[in-house]
C-alpha atoms as one frame of an Amber mdcrd trajectory, in Angstrom:
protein
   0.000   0.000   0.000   2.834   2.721   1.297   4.430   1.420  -2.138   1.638
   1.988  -4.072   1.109   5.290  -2.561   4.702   6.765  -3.170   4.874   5.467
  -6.927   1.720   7.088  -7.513   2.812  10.530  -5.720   5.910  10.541  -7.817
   4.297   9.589 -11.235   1.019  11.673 -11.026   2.102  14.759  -8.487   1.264
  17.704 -10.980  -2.177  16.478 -11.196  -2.665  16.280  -7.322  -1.248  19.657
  -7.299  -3.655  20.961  -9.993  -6.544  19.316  -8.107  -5.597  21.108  -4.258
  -5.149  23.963  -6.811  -8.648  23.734  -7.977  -9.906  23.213  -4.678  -8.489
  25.974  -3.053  -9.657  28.449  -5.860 -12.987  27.391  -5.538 -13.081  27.775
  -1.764 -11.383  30.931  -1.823 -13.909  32.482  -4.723 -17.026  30.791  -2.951
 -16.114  32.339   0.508 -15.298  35.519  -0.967 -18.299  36.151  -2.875 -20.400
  34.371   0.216 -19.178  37.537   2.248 -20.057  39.943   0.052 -23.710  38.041
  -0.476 -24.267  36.960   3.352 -23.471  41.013   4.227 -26.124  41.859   2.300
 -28.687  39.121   3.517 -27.270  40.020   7.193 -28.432  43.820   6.885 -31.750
  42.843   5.319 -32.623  40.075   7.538 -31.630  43.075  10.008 -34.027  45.514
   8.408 -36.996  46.868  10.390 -39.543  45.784   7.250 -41.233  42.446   7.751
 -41.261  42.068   3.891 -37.612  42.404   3.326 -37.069  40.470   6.300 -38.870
  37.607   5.551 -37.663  37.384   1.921 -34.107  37.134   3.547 -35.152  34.701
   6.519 -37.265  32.427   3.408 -33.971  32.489   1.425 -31.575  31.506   4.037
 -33.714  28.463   5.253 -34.449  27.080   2.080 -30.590  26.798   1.637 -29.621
  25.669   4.815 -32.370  23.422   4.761 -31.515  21.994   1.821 -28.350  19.457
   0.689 -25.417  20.973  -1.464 -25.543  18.528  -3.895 -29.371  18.843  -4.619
 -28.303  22.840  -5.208 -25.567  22.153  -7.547 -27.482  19.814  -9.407 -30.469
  22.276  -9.891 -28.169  25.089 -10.752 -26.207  22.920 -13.298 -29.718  21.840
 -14.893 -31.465  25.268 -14.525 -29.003  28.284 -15.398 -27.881  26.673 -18.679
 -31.222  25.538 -19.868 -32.916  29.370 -19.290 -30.266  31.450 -19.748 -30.067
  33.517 -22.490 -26.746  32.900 -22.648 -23.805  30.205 -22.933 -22.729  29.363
 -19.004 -19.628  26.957 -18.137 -20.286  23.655 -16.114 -17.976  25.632 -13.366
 -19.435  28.476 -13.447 -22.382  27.212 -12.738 -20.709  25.114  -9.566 -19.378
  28.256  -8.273 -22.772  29.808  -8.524 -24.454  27.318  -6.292 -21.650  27.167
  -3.883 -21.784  31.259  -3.277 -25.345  30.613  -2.826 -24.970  28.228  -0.498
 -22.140  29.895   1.607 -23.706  33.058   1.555 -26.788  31.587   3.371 -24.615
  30.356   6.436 -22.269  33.595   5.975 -25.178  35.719   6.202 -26.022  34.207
  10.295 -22.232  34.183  11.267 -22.484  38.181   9.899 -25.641  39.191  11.397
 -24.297  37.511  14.910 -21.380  39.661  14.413 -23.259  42.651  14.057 -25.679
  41.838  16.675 -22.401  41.203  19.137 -21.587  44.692  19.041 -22.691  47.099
  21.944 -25.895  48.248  21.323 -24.822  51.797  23.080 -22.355  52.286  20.756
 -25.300  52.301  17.823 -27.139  54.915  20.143 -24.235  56.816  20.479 -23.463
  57.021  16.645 -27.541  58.168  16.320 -27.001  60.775  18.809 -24.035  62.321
  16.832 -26.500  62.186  13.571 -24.980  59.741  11.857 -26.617  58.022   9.082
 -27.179  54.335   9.121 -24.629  53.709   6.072 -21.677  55.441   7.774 -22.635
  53.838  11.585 -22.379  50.591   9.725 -19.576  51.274   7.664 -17.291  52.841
   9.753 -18.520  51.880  13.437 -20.181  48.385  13.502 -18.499  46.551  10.492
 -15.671  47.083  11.304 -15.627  45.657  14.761 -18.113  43.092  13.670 -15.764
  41.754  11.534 -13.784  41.337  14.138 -16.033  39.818  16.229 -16.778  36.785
  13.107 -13.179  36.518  11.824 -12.708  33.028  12.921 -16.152  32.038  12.223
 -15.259  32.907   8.361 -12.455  30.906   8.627 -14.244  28.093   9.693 -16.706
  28.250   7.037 -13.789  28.522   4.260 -12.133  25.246   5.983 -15.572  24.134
   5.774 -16.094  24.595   1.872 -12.137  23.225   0.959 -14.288  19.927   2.197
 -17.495  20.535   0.520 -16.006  21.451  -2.924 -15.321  17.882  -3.294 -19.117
  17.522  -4.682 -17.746  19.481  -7.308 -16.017  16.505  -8.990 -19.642  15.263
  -9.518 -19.593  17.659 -12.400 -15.623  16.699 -13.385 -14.838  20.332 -11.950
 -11.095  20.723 -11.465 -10.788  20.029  -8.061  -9.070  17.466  -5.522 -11.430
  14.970  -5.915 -11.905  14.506 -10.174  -7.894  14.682 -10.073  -8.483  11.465
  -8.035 -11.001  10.207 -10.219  -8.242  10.522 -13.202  -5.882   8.757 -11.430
  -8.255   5.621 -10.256  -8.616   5.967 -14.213  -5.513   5.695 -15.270  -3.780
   3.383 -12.573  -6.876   1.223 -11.997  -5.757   1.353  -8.254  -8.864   3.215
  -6.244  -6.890   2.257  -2.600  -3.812   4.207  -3.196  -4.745   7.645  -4.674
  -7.602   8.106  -2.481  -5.609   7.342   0.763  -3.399  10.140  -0.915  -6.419
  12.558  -1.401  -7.078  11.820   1.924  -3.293  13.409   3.358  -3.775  15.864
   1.591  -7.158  16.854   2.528  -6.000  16.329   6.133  -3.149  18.586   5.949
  -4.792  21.346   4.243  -7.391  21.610   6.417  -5.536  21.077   9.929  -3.273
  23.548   8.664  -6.064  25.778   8.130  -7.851  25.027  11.523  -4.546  25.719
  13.150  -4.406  29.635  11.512  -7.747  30.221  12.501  -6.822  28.805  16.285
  -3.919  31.426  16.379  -6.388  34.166  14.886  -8.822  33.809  17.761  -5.890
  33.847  20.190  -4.880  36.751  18.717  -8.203  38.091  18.808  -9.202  37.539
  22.465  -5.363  39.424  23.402  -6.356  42.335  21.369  -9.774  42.530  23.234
């Protein structure tokens, strides 16, 4: 097995590399975009209409309520079929998977917000600020703070769930595995490899975010 599993590392290396590559991308991208998406849904979930905040409460439980893999199938059925337009298989993935993270971004954001001193937002008022620049430049910021680990979690989080992704033979750790079994006709081997590598990637990752929050709680 240990034989098996350094022959194959040696012979097919670039194409476990191009895989984490792919799987890191599409993490990064997801969570990125998920941040910029569950901000919004945080402030409107936040809002004081019951319209707004019921379209953003409706949209958030249907996709936490929901599995992945049923979302990235409907999105890689629906969005090329209706739109007006050629779409990619992987853009299509990425699609779902912002959707997705930006559903459990939007609760770690909206805790964040809601961690933050409430006199602080009566103080801002009281000075006459409006509600853009108290949120921009008072409760963001320490918000953020407040959910920086949380985010971190949720990236670690997606390096894992991006494996689905190979469902659709999207570049990622998983399909380069898939090639491999393929090629070798040796399933044992390559996926204990996949499996290292998904381990030290992501206890790598859990260990950053570990020294963030230490970091964190010093500052406060």
């Amino acid at each position: 097995m240990v034989q098996d599993m350094i022959k194959i590392l040696d012979q097919y290396w670039y194409v476990f590399s191009e895989g984490l590559g792919g799987t890191l991308s599409l993490a990064a991208i997801t969570v990125f975009f998920g941040m910029i998406f569950g901000a919004v849904l945080a402030i409107i979930k936040l809002s004081k209409s019951k319209i707004v905040q019921f379209i953003s409460t409706a949209y958030i439980e249907i996709i936490r309520g929901t599995p992945l893999l049923l979302q990235l199938y409907f999105f890689w059925l629906f969005l090329p079929k209706y739109l007006p337009f050629e779409i990619s298989d992987w853009t299509c993935i990425v699609i779902a998977l912002v959707i997705n993270s930006s559903a459990y971004v939007a609760e770690i954001i909206r805790a964040g917000i809601q961690a933050v001193d409430k006199g602080q937002m009566e103080a801002a008022k009281s000075l006459g600020m409006s509600d853009v620049h108290m949120m921009t430049r008072i409760i963001f910021p320490q918000a953020v703070k407040n959910i920086l680990p949380a985010l971190g979690n949720e990236f670690i989080m997606m390096v894992k769930e991006t494996s689905l992704a190979s469902v659709f033979f999207i570049n990622d750790l998983m399909t380069s595995y898939q090639m491999i079994k393929s090629a070798t006709f040796k399933p044992i081997a390559p996926l204990m490899i996949t499996a290292v590598i998904y381990f030290i990637v992501t206890f790598s990752l859990s260990k950053v975010v570990k020294a963030m929050e230490g970091r964190l709680s010093v500052s406060d």
